[in-house]
N, C-alpha and C positions, 0 to 999 in steps of 0.2 A: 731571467735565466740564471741556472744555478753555476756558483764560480768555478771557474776551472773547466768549463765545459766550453766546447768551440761549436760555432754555428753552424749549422747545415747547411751548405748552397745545393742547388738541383744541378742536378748534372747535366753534363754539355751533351747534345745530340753527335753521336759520332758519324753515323752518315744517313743521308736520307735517301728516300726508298720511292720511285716512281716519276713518268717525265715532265709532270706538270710540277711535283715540289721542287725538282733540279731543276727546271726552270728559272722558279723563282728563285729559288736561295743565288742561282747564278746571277740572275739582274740584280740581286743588292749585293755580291761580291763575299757568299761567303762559304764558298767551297775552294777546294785544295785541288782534286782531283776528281774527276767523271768518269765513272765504269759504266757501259751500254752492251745490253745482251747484243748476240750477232743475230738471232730469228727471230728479231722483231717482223711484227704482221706489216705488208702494205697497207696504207690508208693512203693513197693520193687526194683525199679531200681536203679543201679546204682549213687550213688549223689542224691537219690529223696528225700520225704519227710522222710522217715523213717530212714535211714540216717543220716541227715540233725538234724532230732529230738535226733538222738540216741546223735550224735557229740555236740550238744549242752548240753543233759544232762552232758552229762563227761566235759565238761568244768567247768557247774554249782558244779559239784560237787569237782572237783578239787581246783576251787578257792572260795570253801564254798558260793557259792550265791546261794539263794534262789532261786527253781524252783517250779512254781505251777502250776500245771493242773486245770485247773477251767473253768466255764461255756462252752459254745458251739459259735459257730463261729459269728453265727449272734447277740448271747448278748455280747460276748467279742469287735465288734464292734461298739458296740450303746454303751456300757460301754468308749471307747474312741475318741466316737465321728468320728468313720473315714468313710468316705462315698466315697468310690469308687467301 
């Protein structure tokens, strides 16, 4: 590496995007805060959505981090820019 020159690190994920990665990133402890659309679909099945959401409250709650229910599906995307 030429002198004077500083190294490049990769940059840090600012926030992740869908409920199986909050999931996880929450069982190893490494989110701040939880935002969750308000019209999520029902899925009463087994491991489905509701589930899923219920299991993530209680985590939020147990390790005091902030969970918010806010906007709807399609503003909570265009709020993070994610287009798939």
């Amino acid at each position: 590496m030429p002198k004077g020159r500083k190294q490049m690190r990769p940059a840090k994920k600012r926030y992740i995007i869908g409920l199986n990665e909050v999931f996880k990133h929450l069982q190893a402890g490494n989110l701040n805060c939880v935002i969750i659309a308000t019209d999520l679909e029902k899925v009463e099945i087994e491991k489905g959505v509701d589930d899923l959401v219920c299991q993530i409250a209680e985590i939020c709650r147990k390790r005091k981090i902030p969970l918010v229910f806010s906007m709807n599906r399609y503003r909570l995307g265009c709020a993070t820019k994610y287009k798939g």
